[in-house]
C-alpha positions in Angstrom: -29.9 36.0 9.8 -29.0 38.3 12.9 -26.5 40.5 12.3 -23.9 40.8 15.8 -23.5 44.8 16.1 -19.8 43.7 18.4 -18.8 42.1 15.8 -20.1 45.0 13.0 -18.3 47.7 15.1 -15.0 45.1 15.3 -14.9 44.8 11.1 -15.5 48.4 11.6 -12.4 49.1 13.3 -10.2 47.1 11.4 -11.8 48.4 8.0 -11.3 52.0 8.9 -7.9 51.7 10.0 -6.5 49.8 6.8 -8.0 52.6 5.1 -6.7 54.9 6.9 -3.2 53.4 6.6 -3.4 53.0 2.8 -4.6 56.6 2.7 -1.9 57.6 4.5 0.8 55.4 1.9 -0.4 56.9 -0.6 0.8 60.5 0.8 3.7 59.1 1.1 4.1 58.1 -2.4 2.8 61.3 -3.4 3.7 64.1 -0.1 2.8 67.3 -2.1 -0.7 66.0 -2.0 -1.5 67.3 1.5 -4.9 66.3 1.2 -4.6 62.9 1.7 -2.3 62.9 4.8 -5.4 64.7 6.3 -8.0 62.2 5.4 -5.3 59.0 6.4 -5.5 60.6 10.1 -8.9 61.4 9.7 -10.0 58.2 9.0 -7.5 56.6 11.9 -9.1 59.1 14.4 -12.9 57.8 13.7 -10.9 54.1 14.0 -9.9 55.2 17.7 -13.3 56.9 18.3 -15.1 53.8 17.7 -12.9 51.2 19.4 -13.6 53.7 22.8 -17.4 53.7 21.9 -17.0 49.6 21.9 -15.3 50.1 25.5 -19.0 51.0 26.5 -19.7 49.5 30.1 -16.2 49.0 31.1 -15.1 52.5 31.1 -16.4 55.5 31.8 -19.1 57.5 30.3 -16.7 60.0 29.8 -14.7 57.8 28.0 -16.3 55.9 25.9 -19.4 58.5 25.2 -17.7 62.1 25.3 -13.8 61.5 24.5 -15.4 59.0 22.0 -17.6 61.7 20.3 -15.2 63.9 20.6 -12.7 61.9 18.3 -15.4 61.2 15.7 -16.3 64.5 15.3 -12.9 66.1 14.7 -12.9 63.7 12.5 -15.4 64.4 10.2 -13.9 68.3 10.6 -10.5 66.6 9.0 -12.2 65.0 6.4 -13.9 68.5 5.7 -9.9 70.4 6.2 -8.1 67.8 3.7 -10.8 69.0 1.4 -9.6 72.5 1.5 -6.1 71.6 1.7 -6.7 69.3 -1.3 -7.8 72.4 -3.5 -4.8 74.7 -2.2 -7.0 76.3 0.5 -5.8 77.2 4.2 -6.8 75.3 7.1 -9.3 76.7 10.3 -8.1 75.5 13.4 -11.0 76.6 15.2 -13.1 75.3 12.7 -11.5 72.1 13.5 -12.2 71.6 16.9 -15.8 74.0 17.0 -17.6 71.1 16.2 -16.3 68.7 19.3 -16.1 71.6 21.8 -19.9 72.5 20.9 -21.3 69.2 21.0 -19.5 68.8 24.8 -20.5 72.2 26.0 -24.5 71.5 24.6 -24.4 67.8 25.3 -24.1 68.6 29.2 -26.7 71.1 29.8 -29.6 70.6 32.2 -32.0 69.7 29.8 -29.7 67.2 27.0 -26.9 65.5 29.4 -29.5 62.8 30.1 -31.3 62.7 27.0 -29.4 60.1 24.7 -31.4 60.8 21.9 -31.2 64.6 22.4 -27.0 63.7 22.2 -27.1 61.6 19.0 -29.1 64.0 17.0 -26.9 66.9 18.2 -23.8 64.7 16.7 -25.4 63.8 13.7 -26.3 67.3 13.2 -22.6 67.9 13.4 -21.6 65.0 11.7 -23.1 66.2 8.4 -22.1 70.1 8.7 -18.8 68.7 8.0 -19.4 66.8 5.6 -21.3 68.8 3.6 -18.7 71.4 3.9 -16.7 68.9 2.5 -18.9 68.4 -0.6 -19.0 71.8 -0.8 -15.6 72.4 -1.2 -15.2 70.3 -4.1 -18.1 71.8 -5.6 -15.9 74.9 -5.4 -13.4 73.3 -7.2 -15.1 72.0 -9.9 -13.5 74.1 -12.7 -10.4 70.8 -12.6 -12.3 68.0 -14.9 -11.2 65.4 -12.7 -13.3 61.9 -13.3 -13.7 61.5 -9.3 -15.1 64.7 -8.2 -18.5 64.7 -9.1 -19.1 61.2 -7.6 -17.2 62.6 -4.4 -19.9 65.3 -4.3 -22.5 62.9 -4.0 -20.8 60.7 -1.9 -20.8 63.4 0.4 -23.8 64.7 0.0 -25.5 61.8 0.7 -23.5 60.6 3.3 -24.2 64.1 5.1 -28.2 63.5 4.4 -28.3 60.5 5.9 -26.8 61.6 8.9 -29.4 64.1 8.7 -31.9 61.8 8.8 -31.1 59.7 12.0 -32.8 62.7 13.7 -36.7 61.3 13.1 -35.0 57.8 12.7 -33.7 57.5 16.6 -37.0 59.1 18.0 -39.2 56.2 16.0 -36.8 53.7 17.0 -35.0 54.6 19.9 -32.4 53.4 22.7 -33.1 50.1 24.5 -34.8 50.9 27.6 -32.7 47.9 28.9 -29.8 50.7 28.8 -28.0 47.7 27.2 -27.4 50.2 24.1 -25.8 47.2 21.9 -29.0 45.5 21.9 -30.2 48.9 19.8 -31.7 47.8 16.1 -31.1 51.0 15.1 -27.5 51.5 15.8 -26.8 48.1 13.9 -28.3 49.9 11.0 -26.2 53.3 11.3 -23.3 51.4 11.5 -23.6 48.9 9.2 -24.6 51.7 6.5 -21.7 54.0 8.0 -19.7 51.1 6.9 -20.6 51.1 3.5 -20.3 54.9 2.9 -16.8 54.7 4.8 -15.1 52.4 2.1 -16.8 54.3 -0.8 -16.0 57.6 -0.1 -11.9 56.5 0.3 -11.7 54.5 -2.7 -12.8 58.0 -4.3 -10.5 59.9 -2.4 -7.5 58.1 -3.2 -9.0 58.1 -7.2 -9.1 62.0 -6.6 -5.5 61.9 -5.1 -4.4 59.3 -8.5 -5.8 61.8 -10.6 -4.1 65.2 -9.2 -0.8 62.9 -9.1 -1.9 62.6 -12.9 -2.5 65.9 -13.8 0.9 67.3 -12.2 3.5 64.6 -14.4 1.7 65.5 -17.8 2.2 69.2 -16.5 6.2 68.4 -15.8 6.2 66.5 -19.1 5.1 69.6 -21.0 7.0 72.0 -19.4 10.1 69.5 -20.3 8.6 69.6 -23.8 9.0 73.3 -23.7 12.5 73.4 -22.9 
């Protein structure tokens, strides 16, 4: 059984952006929960980022390769900021855009803006920063026994580590020299396990959000007691 990659990437779209969307309606039914209006958008963004990466060949390079990257990787930089926000910690603008703005000032230097590989590995480099940042922040806030947090930790972690390890992955199997770069195995793979990792980690995001929502009625109910 061949699996399509156009037709991967489209399920990818679609499955991002509901997620995104019932991220974002949870906010709503819980607003003082910044956390999660962070990770709706952030999860919208890498919806838009790969829907111009699947424009590939009928737009620009520039387009569908650094606006494209560009998206994804902020991104990954909200999913690190709801984080903070999500444990009552400020947010870094710069931080949220460093990550973009360094990949497009390295990506086109002499010697890496016609290297794909050299590009990819810069990204995925990026790519898991952020998200162990993210894991790291709730490692910070570990003290709060929520149920979630641990397994968002992980989640993380190991969603960061693989990133980490499409660097030796795309030199042993790399581009199509064909420059037809959906006839790639290896991008089927990263996307098809990005995928995966993408529905996990925001079913335990909005479990974290259910469980802070939690936490703050039994703290109204006792302070009700009280009076």
């Amino acid at each position: 059984m061949r699996l399509d990659l156009n037709t991967l990437l489209l399920v990818t779209v679609y499955v991002e952006a509901i997620l995104g969307l019932l991220l974002l309606f949870a906010w709503v039914q819980n607003s003082q929960i910044y956390g999660i209006a962070w990770w709706g958008f952030a999860y919208l963004l890498r919806s838009g980022s790969i829907v111009l990466f699947g424009m590939y060949g009928t737009v620009p390079d520039l387009i569908a390769f650094d606006l494209a990257n560009s998206l994804l990787l902020t991104a990954f930089a909200m999913i690190w900021m709801g984080a903070r926000v999500y444990d009552a910690r400020s947010v870094r603008p710069f931080a949220l855009v460093a990550g973009a703005v360094a990949w497009l000032l390295i990506s086109h230097t002499p010697f890496i803006v016609d290297s794909m590989n050299a590009r990819s590995l810069i990204s995925s480099g990026i790519i898991t920063t952020y998200t162990w940042l993210a894991a790291y922040e709730f490692w910070r806030g570990r003290r709060e026994s929520f149920v979630s947090r641990w397994p968002a930790i992980i989640l993380l972690f190991a969603y960061g580590a693989l990133y980490l390890l499409h660097t030796p992955f795309t030199l042993i199997l790399p581009w199509s020299p064909s420059n037809e770069i959906f006839a790639s195995v290896w991008l089927t793979v990263v996307s098809f396990e990005t995928l995966l990792f993408t529905i996990s980690i925001a079913f335990i995001l909005l479990a974290m959000a259910k469980e802070r929502t939690e936490e703050r009625s039994k703290k109204m109910v006792s302070r009700m007691y009280r009076l």
